[in-house]
C-alpha positions in Angstrom: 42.1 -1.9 25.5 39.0 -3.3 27.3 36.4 -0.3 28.9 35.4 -0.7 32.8 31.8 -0.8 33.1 30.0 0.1 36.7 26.9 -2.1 38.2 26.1 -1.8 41.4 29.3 -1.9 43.4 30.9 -4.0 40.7 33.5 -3.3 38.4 33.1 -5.4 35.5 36.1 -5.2 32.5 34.1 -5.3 28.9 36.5 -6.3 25.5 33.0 -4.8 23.3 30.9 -3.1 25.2 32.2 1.0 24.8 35.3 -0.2 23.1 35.5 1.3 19.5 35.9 -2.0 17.3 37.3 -1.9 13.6 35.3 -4.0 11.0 37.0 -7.3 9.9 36.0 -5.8 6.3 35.8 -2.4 6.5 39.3 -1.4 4.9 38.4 -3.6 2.0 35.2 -2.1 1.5 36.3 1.5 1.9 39.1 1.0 -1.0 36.5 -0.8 -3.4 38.2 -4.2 -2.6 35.4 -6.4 -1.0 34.4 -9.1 -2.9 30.6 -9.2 -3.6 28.5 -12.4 -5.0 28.4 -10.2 -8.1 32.0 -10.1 -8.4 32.0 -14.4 -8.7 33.4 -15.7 -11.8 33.7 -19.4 -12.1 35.0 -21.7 -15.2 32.3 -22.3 -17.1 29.5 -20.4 -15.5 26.7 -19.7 -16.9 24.3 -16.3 -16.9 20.3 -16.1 -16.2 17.8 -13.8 -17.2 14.0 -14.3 -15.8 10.6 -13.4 -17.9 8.5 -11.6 -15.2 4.3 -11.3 -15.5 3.2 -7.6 -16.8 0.0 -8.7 -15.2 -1.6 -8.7 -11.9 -3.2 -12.3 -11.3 -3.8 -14.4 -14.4 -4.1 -18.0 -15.2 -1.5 -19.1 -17.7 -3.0 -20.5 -20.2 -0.1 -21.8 -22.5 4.1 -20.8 -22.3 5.9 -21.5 -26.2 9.8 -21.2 -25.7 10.7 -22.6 -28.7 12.2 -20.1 -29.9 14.6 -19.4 -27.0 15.1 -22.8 -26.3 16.4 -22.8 -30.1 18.5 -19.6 -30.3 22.6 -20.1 -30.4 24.1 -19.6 -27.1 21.1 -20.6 -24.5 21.8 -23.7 -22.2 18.5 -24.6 -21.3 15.1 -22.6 -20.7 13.0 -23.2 -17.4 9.5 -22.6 -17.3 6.6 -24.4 -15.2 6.8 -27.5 -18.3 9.9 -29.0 -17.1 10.0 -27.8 -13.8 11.1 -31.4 -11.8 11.0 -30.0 -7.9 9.1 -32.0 -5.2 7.8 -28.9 -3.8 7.3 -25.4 -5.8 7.0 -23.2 -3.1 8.5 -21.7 -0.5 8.4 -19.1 2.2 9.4 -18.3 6.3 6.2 -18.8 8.1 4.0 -19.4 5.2 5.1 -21.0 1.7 3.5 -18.3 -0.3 6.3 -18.0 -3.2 6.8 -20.1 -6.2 9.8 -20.9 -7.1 8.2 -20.6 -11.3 4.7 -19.8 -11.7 3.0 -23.0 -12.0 -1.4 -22.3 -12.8 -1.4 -18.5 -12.3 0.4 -15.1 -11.6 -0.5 -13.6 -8.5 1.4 -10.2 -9.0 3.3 -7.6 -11.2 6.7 -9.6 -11.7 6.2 -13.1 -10.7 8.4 -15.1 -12.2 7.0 -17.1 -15.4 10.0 -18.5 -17.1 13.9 -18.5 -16.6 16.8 -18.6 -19.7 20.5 -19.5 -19.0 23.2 -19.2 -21.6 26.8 -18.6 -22.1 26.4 -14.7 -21.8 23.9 -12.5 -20.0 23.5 -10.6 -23.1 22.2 -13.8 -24.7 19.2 -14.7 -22.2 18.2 -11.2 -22.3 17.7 -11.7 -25.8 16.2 -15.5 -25.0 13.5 -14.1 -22.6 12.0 -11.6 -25.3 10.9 -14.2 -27.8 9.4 -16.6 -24.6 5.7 -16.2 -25.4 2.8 -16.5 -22.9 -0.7 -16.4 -23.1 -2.5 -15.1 -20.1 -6.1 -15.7 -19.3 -6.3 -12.5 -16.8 -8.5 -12.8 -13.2 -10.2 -9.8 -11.3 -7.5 -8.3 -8.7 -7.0 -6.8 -5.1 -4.9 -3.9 -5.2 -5.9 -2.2 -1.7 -5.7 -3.7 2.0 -9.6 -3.0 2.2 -10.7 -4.6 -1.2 -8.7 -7.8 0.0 -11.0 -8.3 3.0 -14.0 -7.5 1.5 -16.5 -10.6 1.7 -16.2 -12.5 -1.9 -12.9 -10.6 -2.7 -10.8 -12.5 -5.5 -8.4 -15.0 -3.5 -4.5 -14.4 -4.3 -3.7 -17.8 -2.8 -7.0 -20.1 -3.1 -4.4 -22.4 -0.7 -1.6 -22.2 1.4 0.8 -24.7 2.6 2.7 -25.5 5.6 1.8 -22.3 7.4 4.5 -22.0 10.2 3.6 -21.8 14.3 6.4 -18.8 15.2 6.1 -20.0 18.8 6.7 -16.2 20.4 6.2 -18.1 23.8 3.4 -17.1 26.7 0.7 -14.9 24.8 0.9 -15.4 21.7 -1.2 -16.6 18.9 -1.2 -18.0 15.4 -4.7 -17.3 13.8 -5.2 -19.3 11.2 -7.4 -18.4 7.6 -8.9 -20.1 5.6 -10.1 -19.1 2.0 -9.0 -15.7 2.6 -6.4 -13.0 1.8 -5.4 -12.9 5.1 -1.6 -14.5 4.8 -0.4 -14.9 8.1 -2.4 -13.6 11.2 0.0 -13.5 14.5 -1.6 -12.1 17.8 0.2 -11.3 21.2 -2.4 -10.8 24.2 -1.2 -10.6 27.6 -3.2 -9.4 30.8 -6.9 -8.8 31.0 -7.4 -6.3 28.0 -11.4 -5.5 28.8 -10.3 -4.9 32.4 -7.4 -2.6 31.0 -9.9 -0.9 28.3 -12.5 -0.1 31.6 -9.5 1.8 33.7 -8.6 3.9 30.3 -8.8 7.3 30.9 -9.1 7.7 26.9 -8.6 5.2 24.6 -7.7 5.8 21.2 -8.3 3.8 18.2 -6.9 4.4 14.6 -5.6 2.8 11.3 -1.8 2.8 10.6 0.0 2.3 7.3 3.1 1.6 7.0 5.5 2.2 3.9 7.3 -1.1 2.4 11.0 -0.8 3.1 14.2 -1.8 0.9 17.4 -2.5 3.4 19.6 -0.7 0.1 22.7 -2.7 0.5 25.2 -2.1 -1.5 25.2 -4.9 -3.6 22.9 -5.8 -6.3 20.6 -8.9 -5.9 22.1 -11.4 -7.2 23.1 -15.4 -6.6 26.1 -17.4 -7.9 25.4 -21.4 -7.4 27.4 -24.3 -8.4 26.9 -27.7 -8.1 29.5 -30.2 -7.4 28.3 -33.7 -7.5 25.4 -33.6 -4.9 26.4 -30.4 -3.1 25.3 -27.3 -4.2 27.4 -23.9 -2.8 25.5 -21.0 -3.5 26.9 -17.2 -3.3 24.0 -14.6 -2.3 23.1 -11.6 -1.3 21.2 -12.0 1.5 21.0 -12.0 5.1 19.3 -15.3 5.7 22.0 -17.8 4.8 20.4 -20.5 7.0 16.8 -19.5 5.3 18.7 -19.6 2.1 20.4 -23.5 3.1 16.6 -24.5 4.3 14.7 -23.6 1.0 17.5 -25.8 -1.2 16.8 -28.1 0.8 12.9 -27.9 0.8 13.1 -28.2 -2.8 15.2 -31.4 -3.2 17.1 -29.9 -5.5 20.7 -31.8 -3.6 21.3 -33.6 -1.1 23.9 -30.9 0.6 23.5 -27.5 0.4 26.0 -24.9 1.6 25.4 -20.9 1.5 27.1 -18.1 1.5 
C-alpha cells in the first residue's frame, strides 16, 4: 500500500516514502539465521592469525620466523621478507596503511607478520614463537605534540594523496614533512567581511571521541582464489573500497567482494 504525499497542489503517490517496509533480512536475522562472513566454511580453508607491534613507532630491525614457519600444521608465514606486492599500502584519500609493516611500526598493533595454517588454534600458537627485534623511535601521542615544530614524523612520506573533489569551495591542502595526514578546507563567501558583521564571534577547540559502528558481526574476511579471481567475504561497508584495494595491490587480475 503506497502513502499520498502533498506538495503544493500536488498529490504525489510514494511506494517508500511513509510506507512501513520489512527488511529483505530481518526475519533471518531476528531467529539467528543470517549468515555472516564468519559463518563461511569452505573445503580446504585455511585460518590466520596476525603478530601485532606492542610498540608505538619503531624501526624493525630484524623478524626470525623460523620457528613458526617450521611448526606442524602452518601453511606458510607472511612477514615484510617475502611480501611480493607492487604496492604495500593503501588507504581512501591518502595511502597511509601497510598492508605488513615494511621499515617501521607506526602504532600500538600494526601488523608485523601474518601465520596461516590448517586450524586457528595452530597460528595462534605460530605467531607466539615469531620473534622481532625493534629498534624503538621517540613518539606523538597528543594532537598538540604532533604539530609541534621538529615533532617525530609518523609517515616521513605519503603517497597518492587523493583530490576528494567536494565541488565549488573546497580545498585540498597539501603537507609536506608533517603529521598533518589529510588537510580538506571548504570556504565559501567573504569570511573577513562575515567576521566584521559578527555581533560575537566565538572561537574554541573541539575534540571529538573515536567511534566504533558495533555491528554485529566480528571483523573478519573469508577470500578464495580461483584461478585469477579472487572472491572475498567481509565485513565491511565498503565493498567497492574493498574490490579497489585488491586491485591496487596486484594481488589478481579480478576481484569480486562481498
Amino acid at each position: 500500500m503506497s502513502a499520498p504525499v502533498a506538495r503544493g497542489r500536488t498529490n504525489l503517490t510514494m511506494s517508500a516514502v511513509g510506507v512501513s517496509l520489512s527488511r529483505i533480512d530481518g526475519a533471518e536475522k531476528v531467529a539467528g539465521q543470517a549468515v555472516y562472513a564468519g559463518d563461511l566454511r569452505l573445503p580446504g580453508m585455511a585460518y590466520a592469525k596476525v603478530l601485532r607491534s606492542p610498540v608505538p613507532h619503531a624501526r624493525i630491525r630484524h623478524i626470525d620466523s623460523s620457528q613458526a614457519r617450521a611448526m606442524p600444521g602452518v601453511l606458510g608465514v607472511l612477514t615484510r621478507d617475502n611480501l611480493n606486492l607492487a604496492s604495500n599500502s593503501f588507504g581512501a584519500y591518502v595511502r597511509d596503511q601497510q598492508i605488513i609493516a615494511s621499515e617501521k611500526v607506526r602504532y600500538v598493533g600494526d601488523m608485523v607478520a601474518a601465520v596461516a595454517a590448517t586450524d586457528s588454534g595452530i597460528a595462534a600458537d605460530a605467531v607466539e614463537l615469531i620473534q622481532v627485534e625493534y629498534d624503538e623511535l621517540p613518539a606523538v601521542f597528543t594532537f598538540e605534540d604532533a604539530l609541534k615544530a621538529g615533532a617525530p614524523l609518523v609517515h616521513e612520506k605519503l603517497e597518492n594523496r587523493k583530490d576528494p573533489g567536494y565541488g565549488r569551495g573546497g580545498k585540498h591542502i597539501v603537507h609536506d614533512q608533517s603529521n598533518i595526514c589529510f588537510h580538506f578546507r571548504h570556504e565559501r563567501g567573504d569570511i573577513e567581511h562575515g567576521f566584521q558583521d559578527s555581533d560575537q564571534i566565538f572561537e574554541d577547540s573541539f575534540y571529538f571521541p573515536s567511534a566504533q559502528h558495533y555491528p554485529m558481526e566480528p571483523h573478519v574476511c573469508v577470500a578464495q582464489f580461483e584461478g585469477d579471481v579472487l572472491s572475498v567475504w567481509s565485513a565491511t561497508q565498503s565493498r567497492f573500497r574493498c574490490d579497489k584495494n585488491s586491485r591496487a595491490s596486484s594481488v589478481c587480475r579480478s576481484a569480486r567482494c562481498a
